[in-house]
N, C-alpha and C positions, 0 to 999 in steps of 0.2 A: 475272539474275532471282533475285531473294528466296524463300525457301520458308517459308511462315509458317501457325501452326495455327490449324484453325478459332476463329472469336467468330463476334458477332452481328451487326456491323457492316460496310457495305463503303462501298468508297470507288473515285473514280475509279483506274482502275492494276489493283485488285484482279483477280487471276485465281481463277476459280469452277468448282466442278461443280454439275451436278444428276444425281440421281440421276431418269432419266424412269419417268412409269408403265408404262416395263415395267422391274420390276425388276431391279436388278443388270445396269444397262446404264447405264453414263455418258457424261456427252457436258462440253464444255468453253468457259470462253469469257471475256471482261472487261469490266469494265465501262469506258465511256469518258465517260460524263458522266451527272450524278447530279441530277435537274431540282430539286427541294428543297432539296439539300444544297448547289448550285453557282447557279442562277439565281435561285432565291427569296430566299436569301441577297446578292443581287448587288443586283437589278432593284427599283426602285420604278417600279410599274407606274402609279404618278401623275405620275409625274415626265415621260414621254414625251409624245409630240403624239398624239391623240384616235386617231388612223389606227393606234397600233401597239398590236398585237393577236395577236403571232405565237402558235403550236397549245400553245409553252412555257407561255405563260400563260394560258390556257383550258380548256384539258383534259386537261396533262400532268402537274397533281399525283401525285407519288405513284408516279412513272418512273424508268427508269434507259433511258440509250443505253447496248446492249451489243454489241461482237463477239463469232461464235461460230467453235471452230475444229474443222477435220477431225476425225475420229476417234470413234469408239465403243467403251467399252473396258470389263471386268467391275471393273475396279476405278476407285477415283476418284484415280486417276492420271496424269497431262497426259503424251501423247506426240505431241502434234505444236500447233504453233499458228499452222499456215496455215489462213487464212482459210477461211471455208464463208459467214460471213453478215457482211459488212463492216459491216453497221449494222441496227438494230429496234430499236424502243423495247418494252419489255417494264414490267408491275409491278411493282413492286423484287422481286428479289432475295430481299434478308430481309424484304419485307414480308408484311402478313395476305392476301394474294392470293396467295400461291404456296403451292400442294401437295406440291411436291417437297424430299425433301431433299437440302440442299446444304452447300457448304464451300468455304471459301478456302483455293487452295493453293500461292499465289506471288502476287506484283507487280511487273508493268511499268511504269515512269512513262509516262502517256500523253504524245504527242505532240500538243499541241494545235492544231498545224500541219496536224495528219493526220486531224483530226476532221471525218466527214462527218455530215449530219444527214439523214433519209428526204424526200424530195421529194413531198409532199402539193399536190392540186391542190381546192381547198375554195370552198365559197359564202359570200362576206363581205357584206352587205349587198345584194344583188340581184348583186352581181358574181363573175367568177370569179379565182381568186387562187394562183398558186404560191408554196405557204409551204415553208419550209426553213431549220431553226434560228428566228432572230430575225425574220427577212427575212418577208415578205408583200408581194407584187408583184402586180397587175393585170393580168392578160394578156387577151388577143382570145376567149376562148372566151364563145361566148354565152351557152353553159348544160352540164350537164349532160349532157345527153341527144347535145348535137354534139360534146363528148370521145370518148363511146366505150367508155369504161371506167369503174370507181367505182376513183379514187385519195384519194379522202375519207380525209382525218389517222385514223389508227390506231394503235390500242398490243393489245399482244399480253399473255398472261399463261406465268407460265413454264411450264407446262404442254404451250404451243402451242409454243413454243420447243422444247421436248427434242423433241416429234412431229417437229418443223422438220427438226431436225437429224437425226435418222432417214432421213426423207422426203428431204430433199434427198442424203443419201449410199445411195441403194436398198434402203433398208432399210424401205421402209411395211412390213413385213410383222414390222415388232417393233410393230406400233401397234395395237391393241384394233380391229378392226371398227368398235366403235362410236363412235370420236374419231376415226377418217382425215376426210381432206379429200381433196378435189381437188388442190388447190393450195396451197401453204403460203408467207408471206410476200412473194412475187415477184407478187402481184396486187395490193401497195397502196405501191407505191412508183415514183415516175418512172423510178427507177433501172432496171427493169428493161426499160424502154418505149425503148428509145434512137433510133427515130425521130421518133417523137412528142412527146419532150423535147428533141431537138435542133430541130426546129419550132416549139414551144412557147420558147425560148430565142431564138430570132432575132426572133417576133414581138417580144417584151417587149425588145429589142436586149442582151442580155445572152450574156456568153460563157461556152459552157455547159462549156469546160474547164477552167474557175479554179476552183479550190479553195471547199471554202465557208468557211476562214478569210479568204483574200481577197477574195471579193466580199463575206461580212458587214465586213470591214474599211474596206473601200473606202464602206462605206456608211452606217457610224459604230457599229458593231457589235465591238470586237474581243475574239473569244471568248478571249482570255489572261486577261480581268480573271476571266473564272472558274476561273483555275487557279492564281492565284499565293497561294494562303494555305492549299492544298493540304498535309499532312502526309505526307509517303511511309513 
């Protein structure tokens, strides 16, 4: 792993701090794919058949997929990068949506084999649909209201991130009163649901172990073409 000083700019690989509102408390993490800078640049959304409509191209201008990793530390100094949050889409980063300040402080080349994407369950046209990365499937649920939960496609701001990561390691109690939550990130993702998305998987006959480079591969998706003109 590279150790490189802060810019303005980031890029898939790049490893990040923010510094959260509480200050002088860091937390750490990377970014794994960059919706503007990697799909926008890729995807002619004219070019596909009427049906394809994945959450990439509807609502995630302006994103990054990032991991975040263990640890809370008074300085912006990376000591550990076992996982805490394998996936969330968030604001960019360096964009005009985040409050916090941050820094790049190394890079890993990501694994594009290893990339997963949040499993969103959404309303496409009167129907219900498990989207995930590029993919948009049609499953058995009637509506709404017979899920059970609101897993409705979500993006987070970095903000909610640092809480996250506080929150998820017993630390609400660095978080302002007035920004806690209940629950942070594990109410809007399948991933957390693992009965319900292994049932939700068998209906749509789909196997819910495969990776999502290879089921998006398998189905003429292959997320490599977003990484090969990548600069490390």
């Amino acid at each position: 792993m590279s150790i490189r000083m802060k810019k303005t700019q980031l890029k898939p690989g790049d490893i990040f701090y923010l510094e959260t509102r509480t200050k002088n408390k860091f937390v750490f993490g990377r970014v794994l794919f960059d919706v503007n800078n990697q799909y926008h640049k890729v995807v002619d959304i004219n070019s596909h058949q009427d049906d394809y409509y994945p959450y990439l191209a509807m609502s995630h201008n302006g994103c990054q997929l990032i991991e975040m990793y263990t640890g809370i530390n008074d300085k912006p100094e990376l000591s550990s990068t076992e996982v805490l949050i394998p996936r969330v889409f968030t604001r960019n980063i360096n964009g005009d949506m985040n409050i916090l300040p941050w820094g790049i402080i190394g890079h890993e080349k990501v694994d594009y084999t290893k990339v997963e994407f949040p499993e969103h369950i959404n309303n496409k046209n009167g129907g219900m649909v498990l989207d995930r990365g590029e993919l948009s499937v049609h499953t058995k649920i009637a509506n709404e209201a017979a899920l059970g939960v609101n897993l409705k496609s979500s993006i987070s701001v970095p903000a909610i991130i640092g809480d996250a990561c506080l929150f998820l390691q017993d630390r609400a109690d660095l978080i302002d009163v007035e920004f806690r939550r209940p629950v942070y990130i594990k109410d809007r993702d399948l991933m957390y649901f693992p009965d319900l998305r292994n049932k939700i998987y068998a209906q749509i006959d789909l196997d819910p172990n495969l990776s999502y480079y290879e089921l998006a591969k398998s189905k003429g998706f292959d997320l490599a073409r977003f990484y090969d003109n990548i600069a490390v």
